[in-house]
MIMI-500201 format. One record per residue: residue number from 1; chain; residue in three letters; y, z, x of N, C-alpha, C in turn. Coordinates in nm, 4 decimals. Atoms other than C-alpha are relative to their C-alpha. Layout:
<recs>
rec n->NUM | chain->A | res->ala | nv->Y | nw->Z | nu->X | cav->Y | caw->Z | cau->X | cv->Y | cw->Z | cu->X
...
</recs>
This chain:
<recs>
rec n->1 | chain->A | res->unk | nv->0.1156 | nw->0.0032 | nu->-0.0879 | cav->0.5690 | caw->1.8360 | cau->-2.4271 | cv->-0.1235 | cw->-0.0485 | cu->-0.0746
rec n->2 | chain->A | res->unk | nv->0.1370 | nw->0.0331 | nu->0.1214 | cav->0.2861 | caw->1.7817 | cau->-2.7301 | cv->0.0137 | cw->-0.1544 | cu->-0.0176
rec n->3 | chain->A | res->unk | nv->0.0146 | nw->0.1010 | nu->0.0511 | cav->0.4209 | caw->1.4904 | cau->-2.8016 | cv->0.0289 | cw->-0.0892 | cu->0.1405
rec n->4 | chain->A | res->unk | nv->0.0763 | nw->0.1304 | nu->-0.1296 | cav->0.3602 | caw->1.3104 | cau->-2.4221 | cv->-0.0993 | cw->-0.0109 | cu->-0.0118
rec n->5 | chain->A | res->unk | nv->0.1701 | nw->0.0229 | nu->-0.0305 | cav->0.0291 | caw->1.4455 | cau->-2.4312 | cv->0.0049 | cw->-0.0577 | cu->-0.1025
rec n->6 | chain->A | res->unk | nv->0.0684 | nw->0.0977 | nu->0.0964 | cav->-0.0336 | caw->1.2717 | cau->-2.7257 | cv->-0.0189 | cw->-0.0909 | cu->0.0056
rec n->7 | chain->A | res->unk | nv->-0.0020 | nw->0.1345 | nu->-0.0124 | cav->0.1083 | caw->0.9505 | cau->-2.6608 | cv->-0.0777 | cw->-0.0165 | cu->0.1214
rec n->8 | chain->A | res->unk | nv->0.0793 | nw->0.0604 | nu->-0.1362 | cav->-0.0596 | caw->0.9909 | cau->-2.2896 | cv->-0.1473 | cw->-0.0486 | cu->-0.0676
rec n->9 | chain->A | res->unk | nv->0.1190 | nw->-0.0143 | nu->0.0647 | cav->-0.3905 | caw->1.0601 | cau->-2.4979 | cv->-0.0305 | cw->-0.1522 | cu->-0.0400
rec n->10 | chain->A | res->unk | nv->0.0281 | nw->0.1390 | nu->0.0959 | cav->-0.3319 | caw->0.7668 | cau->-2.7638 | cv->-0.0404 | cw->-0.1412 | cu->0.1127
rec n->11 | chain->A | res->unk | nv->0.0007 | nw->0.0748 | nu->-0.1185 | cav->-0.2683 | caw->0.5452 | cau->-2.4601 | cv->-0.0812 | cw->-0.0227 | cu->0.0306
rec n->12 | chain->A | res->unk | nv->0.1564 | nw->-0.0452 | nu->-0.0990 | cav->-0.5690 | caw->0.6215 | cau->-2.2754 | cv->-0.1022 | cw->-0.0796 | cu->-0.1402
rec n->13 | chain->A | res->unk | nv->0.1182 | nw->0.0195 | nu->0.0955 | cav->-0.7985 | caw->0.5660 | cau->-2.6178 | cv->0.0322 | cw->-0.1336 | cu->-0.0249
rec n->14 | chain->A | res->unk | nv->-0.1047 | nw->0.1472 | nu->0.0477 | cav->-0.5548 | caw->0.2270 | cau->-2.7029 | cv->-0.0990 | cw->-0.0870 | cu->0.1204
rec n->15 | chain->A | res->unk | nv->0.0143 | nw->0.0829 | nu->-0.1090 | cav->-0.6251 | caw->0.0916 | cau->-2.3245 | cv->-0.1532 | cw->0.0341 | cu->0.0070
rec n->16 | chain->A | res->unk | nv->0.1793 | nw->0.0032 | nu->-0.0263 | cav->-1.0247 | caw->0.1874 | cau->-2.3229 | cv->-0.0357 | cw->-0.0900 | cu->-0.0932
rec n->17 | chain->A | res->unk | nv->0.0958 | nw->0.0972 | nu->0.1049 | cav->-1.0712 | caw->0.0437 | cau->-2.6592 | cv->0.0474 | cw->-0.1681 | cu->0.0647
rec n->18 | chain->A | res->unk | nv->-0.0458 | nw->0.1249 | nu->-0.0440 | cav->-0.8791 | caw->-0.2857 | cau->-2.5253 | cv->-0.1038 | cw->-0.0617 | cu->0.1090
rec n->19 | chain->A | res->unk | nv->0.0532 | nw->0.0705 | nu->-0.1184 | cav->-1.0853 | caw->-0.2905 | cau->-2.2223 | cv->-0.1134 | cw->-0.0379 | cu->-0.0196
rec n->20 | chain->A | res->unk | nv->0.1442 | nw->0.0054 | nu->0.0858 | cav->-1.4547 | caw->-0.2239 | cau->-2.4550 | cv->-0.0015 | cw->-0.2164 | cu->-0.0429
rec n->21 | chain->A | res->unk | nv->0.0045 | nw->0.1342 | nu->0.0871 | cav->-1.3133 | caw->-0.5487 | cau->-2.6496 | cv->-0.0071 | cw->-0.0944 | cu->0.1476
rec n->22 | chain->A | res->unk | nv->-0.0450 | nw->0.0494 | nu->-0.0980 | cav->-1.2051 | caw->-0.7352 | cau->-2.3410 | cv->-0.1113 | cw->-0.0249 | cu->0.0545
rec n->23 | chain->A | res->unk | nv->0.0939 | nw->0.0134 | nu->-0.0772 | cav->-1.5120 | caw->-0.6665 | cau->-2.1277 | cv->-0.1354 | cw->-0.1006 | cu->-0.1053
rec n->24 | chain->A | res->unk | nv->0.1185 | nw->0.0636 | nu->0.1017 | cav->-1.7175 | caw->-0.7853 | cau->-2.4930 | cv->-0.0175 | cw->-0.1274 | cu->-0.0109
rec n->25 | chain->A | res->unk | nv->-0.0016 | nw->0.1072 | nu->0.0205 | cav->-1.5632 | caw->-1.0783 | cau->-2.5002 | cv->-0.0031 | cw->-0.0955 | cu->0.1507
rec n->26 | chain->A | res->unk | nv->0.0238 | nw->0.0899 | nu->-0.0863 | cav->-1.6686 | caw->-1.1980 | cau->-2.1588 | cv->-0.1092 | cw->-0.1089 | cu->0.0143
rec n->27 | chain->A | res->unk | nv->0.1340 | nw->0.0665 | nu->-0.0031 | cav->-1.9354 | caw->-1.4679 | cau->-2.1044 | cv->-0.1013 | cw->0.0500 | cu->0.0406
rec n->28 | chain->A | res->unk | nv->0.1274 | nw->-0.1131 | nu->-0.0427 | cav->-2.2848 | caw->-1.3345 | cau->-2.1102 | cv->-0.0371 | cw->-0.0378 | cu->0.1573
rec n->29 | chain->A | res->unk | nv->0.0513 | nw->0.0798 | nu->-0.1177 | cav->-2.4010 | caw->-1.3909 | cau->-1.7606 | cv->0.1118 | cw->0.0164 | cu->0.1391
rec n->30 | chain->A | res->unk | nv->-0.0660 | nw->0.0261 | nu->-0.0900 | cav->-2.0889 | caw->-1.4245 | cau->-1.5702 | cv->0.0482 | cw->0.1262 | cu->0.0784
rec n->31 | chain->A | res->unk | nv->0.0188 | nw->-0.0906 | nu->-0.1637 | cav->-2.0045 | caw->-1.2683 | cau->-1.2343 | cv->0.0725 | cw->0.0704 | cu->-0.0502
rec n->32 | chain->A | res->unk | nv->-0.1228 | nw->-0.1116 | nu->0.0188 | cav->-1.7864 | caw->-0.9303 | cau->-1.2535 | cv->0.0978 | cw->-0.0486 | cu->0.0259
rec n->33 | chain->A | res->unk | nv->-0.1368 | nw->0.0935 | nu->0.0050 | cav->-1.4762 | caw->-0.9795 | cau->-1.3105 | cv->0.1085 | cw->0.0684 | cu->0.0968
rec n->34 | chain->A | res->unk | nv->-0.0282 | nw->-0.0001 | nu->-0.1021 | cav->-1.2579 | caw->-0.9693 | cau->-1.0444 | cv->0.1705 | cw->0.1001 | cu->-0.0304
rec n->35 | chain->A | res->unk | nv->-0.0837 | nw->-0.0545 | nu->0.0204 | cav->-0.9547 | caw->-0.7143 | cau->-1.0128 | cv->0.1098 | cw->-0.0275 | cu->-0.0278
rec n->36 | chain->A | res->unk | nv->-0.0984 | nw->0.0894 | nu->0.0334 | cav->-0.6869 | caw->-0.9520 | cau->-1.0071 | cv->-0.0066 | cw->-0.0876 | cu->-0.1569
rec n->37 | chain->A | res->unk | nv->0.0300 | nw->0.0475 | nu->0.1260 | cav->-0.8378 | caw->-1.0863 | cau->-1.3349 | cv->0.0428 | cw->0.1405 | cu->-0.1388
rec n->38 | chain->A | res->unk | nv->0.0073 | nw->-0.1188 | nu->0.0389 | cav->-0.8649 | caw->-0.7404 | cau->-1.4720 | cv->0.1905 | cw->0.0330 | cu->-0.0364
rec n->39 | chain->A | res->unk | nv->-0.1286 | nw->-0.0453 | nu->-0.0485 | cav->-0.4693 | caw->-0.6740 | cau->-1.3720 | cv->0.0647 | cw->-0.0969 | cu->-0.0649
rec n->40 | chain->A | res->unk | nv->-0.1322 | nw->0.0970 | nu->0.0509 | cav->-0.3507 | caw->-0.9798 | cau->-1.5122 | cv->-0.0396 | cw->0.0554 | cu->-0.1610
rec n->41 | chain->A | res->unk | nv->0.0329 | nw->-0.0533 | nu->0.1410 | cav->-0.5114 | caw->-0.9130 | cau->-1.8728 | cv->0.0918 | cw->0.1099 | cu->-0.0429
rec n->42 | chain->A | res->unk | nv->-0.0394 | nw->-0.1124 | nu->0.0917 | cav->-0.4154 | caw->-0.5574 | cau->-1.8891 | cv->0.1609 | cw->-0.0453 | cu->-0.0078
rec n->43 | chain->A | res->unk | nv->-0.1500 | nw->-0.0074 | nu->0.0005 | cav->0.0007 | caw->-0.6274 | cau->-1.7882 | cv->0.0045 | cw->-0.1067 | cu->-0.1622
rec n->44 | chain->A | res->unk | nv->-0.0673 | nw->0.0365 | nu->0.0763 | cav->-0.0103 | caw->-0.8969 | cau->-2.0697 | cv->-0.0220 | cw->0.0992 | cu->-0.0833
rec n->45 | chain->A | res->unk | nv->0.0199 | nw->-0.0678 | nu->0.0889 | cav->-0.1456 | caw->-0.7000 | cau->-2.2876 | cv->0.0954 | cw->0.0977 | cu->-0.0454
rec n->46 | chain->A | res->unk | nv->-0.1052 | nw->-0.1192 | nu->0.0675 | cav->0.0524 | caw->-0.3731 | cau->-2.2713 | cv->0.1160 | cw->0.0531 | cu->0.0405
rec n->47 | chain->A | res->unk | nv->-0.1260 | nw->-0.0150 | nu->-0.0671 | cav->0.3450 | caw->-0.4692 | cau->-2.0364 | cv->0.0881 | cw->-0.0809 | cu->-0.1046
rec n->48 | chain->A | res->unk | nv->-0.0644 | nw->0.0930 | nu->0.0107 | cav->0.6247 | caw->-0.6121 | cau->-2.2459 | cv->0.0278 | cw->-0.1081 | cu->0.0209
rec n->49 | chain->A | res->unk | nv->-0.0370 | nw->0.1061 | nu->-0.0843 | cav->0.7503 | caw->-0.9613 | cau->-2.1814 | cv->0.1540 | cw->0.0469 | cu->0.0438
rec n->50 | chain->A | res->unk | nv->-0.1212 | nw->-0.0732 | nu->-0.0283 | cav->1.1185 | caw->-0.7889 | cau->-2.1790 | cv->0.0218 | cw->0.0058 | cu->0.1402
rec n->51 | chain->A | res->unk | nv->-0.0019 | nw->-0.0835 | nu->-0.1467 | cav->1.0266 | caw->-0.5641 | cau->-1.8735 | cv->-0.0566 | cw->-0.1036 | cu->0.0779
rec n->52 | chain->A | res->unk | nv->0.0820 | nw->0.0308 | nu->-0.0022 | cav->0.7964 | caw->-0.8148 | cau->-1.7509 | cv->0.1403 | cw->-0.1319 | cu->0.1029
rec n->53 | chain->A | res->unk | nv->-0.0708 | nw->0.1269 | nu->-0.0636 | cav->1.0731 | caw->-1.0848 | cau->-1.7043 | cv->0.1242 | cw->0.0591 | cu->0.0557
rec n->54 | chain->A | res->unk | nv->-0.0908 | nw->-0.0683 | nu->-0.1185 | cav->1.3615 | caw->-0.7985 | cau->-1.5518 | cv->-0.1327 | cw->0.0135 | cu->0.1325
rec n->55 | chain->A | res->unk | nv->0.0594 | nw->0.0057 | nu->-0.1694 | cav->1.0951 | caw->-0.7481 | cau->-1.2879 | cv->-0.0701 | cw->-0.0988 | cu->0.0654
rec n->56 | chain->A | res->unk | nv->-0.0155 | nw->0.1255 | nu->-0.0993 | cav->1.0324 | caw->-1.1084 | cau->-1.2072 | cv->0.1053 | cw->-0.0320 | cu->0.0822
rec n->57 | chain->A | res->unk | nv->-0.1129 | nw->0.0222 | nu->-0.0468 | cav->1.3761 | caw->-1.1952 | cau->-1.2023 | cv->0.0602 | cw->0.0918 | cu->0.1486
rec n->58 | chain->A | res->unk | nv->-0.0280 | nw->-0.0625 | nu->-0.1279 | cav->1.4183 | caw->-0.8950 | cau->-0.9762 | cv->-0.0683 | cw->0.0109 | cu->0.1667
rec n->59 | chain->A | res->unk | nv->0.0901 | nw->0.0834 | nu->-0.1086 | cav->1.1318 | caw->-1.0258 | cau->-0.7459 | cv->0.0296 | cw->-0.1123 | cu->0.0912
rec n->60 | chain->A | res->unk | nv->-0.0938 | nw->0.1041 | nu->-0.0226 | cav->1.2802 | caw->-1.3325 | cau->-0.7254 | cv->0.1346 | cw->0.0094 | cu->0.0574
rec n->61 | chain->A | res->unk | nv->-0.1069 | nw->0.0072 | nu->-0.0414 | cav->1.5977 | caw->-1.2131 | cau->-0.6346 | cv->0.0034 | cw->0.0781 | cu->0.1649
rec n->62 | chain->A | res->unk | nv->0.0030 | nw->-0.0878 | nu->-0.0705 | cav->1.4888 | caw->-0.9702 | cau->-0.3811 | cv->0.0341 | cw->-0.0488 | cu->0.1405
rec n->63 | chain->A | res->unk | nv->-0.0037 | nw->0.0309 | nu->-0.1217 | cav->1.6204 | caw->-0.9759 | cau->-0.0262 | cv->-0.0146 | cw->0.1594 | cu->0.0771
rec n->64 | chain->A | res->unk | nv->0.0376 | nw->-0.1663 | nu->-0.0894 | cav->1.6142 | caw->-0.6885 | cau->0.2704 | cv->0.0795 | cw->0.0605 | cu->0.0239
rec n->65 | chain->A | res->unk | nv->-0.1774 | nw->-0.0294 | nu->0.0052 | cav->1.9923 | caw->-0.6827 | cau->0.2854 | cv->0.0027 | cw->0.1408 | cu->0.1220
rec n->66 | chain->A | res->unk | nv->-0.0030 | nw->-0.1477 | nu->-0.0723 | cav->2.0444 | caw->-0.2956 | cau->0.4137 | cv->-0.1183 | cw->0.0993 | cu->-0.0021
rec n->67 | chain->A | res->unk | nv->0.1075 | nw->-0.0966 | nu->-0.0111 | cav->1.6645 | caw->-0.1968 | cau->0.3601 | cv->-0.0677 | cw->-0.0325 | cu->0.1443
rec n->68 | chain->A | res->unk | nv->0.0736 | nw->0.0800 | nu->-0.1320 | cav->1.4376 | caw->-0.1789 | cau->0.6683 | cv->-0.0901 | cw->-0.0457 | cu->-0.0936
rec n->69 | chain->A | res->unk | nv->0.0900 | nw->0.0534 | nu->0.0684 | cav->1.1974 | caw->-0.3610 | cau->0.6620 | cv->-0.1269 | cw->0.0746 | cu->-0.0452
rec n->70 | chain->A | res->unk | nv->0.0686 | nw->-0.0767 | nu->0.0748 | cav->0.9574 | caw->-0.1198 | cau->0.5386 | cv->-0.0047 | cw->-0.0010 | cu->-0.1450
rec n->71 | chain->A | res->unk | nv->-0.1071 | nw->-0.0363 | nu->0.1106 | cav->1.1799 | caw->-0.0146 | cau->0.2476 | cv->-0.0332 | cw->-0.1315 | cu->-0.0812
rec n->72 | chain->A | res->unk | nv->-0.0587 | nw->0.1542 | nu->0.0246 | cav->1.2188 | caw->-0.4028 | cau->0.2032 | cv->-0.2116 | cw->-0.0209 | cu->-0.0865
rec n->73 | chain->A | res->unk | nv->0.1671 | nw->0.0015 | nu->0.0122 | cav->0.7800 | caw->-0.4270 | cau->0.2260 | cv->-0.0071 | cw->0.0971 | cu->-0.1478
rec n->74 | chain->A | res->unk | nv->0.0217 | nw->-0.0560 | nu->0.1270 | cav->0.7732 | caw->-0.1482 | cau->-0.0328 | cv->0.0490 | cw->-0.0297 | cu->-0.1099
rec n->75 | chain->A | res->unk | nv->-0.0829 | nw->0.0156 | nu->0.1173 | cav->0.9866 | caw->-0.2690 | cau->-0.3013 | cv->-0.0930 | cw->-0.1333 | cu->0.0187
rec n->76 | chain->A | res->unk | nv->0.0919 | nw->0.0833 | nu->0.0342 | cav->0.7990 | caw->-0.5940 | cau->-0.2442 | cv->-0.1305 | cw->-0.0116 | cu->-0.0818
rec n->77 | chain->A | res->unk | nv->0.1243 | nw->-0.0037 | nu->-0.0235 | cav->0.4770 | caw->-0.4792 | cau->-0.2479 | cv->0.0054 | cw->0.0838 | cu->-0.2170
rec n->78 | chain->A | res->unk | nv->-0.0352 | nw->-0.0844 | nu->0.1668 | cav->0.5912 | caw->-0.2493 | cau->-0.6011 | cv->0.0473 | cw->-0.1688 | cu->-0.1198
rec n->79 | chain->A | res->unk | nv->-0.0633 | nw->0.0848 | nu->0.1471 | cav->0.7484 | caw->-0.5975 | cau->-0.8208 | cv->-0.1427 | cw->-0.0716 | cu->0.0314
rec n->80 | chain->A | res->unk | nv->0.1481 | nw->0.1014 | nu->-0.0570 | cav->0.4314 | caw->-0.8072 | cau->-0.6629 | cv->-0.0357 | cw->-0.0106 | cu->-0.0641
rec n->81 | chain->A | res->unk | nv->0.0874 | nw->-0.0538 | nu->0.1291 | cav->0.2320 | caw->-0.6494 | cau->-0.9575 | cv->0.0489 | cw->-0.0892 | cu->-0.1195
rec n->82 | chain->A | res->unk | nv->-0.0269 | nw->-0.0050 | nu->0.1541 | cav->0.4532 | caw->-0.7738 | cau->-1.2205 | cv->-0.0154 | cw->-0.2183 | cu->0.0385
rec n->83 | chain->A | res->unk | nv->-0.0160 | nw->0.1663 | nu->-0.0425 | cav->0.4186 | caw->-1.1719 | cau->-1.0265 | cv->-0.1051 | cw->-0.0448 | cu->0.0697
rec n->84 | chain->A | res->unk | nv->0.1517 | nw->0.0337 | nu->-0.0455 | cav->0.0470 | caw->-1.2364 | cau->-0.9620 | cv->-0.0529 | cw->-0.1280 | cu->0.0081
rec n->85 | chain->A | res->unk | nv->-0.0407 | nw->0.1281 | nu->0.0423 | cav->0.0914 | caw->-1.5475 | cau->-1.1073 | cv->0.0608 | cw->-0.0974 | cu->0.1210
rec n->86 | chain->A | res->unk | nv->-0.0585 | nw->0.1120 | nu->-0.1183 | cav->0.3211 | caw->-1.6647 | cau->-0.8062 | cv->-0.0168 | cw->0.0177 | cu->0.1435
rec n->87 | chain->A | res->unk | nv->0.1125 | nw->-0.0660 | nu->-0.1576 | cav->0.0900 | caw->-1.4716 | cau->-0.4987 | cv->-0.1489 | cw->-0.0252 | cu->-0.0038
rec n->88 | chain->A | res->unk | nv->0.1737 | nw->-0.0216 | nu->-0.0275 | cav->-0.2633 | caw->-1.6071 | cau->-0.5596 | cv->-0.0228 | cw->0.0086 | cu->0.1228
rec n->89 | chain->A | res->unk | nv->0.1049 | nw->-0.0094 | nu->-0.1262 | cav->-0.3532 | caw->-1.6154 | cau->-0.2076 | cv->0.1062 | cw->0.0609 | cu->0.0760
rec n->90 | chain->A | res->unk | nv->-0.0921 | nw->-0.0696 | nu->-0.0507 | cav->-0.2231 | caw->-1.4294 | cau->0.0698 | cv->0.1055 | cw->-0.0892 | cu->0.0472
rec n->91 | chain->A | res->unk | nv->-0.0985 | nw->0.1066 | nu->-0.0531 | cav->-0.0379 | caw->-1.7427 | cau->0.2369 | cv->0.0699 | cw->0.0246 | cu->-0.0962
rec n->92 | chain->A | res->unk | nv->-0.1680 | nw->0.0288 | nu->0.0838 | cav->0.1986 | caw->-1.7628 | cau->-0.0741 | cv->0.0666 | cw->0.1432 | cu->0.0016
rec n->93 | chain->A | res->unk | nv->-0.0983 | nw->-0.1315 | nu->-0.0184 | cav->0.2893 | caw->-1.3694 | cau->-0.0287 | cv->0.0516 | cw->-0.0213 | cu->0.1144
rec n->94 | chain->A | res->unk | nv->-0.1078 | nw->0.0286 | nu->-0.0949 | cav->0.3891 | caw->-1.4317 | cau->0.3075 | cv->0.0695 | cw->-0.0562 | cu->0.0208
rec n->95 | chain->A | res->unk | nv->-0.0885 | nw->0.0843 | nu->0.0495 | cav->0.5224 | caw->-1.7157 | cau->0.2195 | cv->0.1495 | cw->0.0396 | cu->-0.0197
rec n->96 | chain->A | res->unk | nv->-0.1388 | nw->-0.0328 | nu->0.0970 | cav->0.7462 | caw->-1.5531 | cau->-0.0365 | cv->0.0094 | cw->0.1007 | cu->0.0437
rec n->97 | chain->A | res->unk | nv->-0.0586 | nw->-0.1047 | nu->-0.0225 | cav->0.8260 | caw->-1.2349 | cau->0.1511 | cv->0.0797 | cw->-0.0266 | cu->0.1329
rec n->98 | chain->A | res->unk | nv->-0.0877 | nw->-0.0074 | nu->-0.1201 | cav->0.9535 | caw->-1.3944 | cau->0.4837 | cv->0.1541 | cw->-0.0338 | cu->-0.0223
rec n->99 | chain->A | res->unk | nv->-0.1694 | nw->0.0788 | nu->0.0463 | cav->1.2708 | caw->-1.6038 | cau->0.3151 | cv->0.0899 | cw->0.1556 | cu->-0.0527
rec n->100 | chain->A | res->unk | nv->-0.0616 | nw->-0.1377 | nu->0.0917 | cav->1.3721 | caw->-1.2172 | cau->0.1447 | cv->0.0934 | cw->0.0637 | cu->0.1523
rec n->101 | chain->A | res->unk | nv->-0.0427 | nw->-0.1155 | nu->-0.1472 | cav->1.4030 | caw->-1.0766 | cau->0.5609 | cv->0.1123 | cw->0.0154 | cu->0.0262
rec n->102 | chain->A | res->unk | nv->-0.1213 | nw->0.0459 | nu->-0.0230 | cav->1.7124 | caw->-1.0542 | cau->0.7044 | cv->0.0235 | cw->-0.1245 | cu->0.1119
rec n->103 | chain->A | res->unk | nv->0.0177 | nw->0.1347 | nu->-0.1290 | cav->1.8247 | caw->-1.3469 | cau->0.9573 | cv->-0.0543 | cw->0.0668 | cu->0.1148
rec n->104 | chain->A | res->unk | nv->0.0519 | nw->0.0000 | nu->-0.1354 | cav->1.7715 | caw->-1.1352 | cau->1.2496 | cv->-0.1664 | cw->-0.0350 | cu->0.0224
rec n->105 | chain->A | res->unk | nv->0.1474 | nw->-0.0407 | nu->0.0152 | cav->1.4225 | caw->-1.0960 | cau->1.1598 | cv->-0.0465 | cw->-0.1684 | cu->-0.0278
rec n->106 | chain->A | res->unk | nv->0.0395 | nw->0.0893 | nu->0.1325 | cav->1.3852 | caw->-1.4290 | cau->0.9277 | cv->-0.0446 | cw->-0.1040 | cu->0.1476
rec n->107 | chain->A | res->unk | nv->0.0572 | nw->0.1217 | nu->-0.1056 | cav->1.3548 | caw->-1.7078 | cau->1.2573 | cv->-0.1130 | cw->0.0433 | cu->0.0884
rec n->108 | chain->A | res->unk | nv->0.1096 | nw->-0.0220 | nu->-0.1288 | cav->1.0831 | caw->-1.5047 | cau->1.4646 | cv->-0.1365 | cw->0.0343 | cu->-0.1160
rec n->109 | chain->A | res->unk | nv->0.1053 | nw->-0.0282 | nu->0.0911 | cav->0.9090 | caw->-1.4332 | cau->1.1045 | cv->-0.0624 | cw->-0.0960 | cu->-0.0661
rec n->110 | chain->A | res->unk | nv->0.0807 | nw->0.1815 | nu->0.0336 | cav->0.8752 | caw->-1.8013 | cau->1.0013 | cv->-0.1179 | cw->-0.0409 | cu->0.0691
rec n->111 | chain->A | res->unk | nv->0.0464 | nw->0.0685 | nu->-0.1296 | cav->0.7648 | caw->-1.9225 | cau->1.3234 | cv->-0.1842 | cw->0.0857 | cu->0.0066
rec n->112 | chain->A | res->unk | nv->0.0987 | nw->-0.1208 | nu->-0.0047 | cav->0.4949 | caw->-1.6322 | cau->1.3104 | cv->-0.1186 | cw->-0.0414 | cu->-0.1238
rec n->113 | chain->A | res->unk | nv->0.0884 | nw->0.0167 | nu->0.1635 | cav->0.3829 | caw->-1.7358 | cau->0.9434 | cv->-0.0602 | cw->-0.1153 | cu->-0.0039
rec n->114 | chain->A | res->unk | nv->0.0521 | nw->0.1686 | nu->-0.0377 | cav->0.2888 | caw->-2.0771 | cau->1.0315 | cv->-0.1438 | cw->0.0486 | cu->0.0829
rec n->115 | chain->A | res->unk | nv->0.1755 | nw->-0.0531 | nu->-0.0344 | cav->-0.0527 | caw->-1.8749 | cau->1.2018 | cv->-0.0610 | cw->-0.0180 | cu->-0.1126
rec n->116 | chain->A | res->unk | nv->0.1336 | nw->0.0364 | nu->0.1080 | cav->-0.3869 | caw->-1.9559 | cau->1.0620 | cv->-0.0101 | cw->0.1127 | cu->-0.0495
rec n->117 | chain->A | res->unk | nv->0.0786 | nw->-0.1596 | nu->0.0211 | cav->-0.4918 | caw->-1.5690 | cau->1.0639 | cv->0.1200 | cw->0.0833 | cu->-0.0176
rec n->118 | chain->A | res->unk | nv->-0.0756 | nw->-0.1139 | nu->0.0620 | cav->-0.1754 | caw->-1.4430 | cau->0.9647 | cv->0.0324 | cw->0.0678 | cu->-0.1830
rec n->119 | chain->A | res->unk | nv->0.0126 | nw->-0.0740 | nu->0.1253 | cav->-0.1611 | caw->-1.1933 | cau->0.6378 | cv->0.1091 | cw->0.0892 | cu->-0.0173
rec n->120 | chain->A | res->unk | nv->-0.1381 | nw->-0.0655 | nu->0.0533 | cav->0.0889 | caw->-0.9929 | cau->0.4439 | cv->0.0347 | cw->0.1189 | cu->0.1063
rec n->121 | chain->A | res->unk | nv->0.0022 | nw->-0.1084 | nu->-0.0782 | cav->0.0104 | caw->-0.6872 | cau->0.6325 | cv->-0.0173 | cw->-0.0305 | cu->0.1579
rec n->122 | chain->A | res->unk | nv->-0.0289 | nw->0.0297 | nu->-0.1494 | cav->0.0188 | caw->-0.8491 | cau->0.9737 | cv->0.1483 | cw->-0.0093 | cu->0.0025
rec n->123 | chain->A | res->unk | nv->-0.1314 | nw->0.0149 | nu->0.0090 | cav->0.3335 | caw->-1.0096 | cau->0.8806 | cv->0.1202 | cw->0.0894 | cu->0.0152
rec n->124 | chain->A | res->unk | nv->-0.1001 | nw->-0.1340 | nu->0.0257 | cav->0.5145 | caw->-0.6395 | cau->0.7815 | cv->-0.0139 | cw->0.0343 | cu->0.1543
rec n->125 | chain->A | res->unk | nv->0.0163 | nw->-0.0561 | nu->-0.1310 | cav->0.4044 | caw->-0.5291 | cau->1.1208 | cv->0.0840 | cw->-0.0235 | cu->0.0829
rec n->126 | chain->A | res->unk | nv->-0.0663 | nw->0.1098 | nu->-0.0846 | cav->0.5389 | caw->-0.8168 | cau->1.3226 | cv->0.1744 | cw->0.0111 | cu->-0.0694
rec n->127 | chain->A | res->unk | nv->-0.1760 | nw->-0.0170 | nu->0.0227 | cav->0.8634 | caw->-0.7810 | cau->1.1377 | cv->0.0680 | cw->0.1517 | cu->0.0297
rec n->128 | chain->A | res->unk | nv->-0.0625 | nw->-0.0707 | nu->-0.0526 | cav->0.8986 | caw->-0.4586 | cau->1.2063 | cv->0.0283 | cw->0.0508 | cu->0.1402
rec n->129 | chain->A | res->unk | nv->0.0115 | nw->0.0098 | nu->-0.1688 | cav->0.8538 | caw->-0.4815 | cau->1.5782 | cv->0.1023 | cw->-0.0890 | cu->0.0258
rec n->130 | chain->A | res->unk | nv->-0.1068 | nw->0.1450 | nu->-0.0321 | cav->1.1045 | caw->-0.7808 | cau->1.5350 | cv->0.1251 | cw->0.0908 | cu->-0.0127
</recs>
């Protein structure tokens, strides 16, 4: 037990001092930095590339098979994090979460994604009504 808290501790002092340096070395002047900026930094930093490239690959592989689509949305929405890189805007998440659906779902969820004003969280909706 002493020795989680510790490492939780070390952790904590590791990832502040990282963020002190990090935030130091921004340009004087420039706008706050944006969360998605923030998120990509810290994963290189203190996510493995190891883990980093099992939970692309498993991103990438992901379909909805026997999850609902909920299930399917949550496991999405959980590897997402580790692939920020291949979701800048919302169009490419919906993008890349309708091809995962199952068929029943997959032809009324295309057709749907091709809207101007449609978003990830519209999308989940609409599929689960589908």
């Amino acid at each position: 037990m002493e020795a989680v808290e510790l490492s939780s501790y070390c952790l904590k002092e590791v990832a502040y001092s990282w963020l002190e340096l990090w935030d130091e070395f921004r340009e004087e002047g420039s706008p706050p930095s944006r969360w998605s900026e923030f998120v990509d930094a810290f994963i290189d930093r203190f996510l493995p590339v190891e883990t980093k490239a099992v939970h692309t690959a498993e991103f990438e592989s992901l379909r909805q098979g026997s999850l609902n689509v909920w299930e399917y949305h949550m496991r999405f929405a959980c590897l997402s994090k580790y692939v920020i890189y291949i979701l800048p805007t919302m169009e490419a998440r919906v993008r890349r979460c309708v091809p995962g659906l199952s068929p029943l779902v997959i032809n009324e969820a295309t057709t749907t994604a091709l809207n101007a004003n449609m978003n990830y969280g519209k999308m989940v909706a609409f599929s689960q009504v589908t």
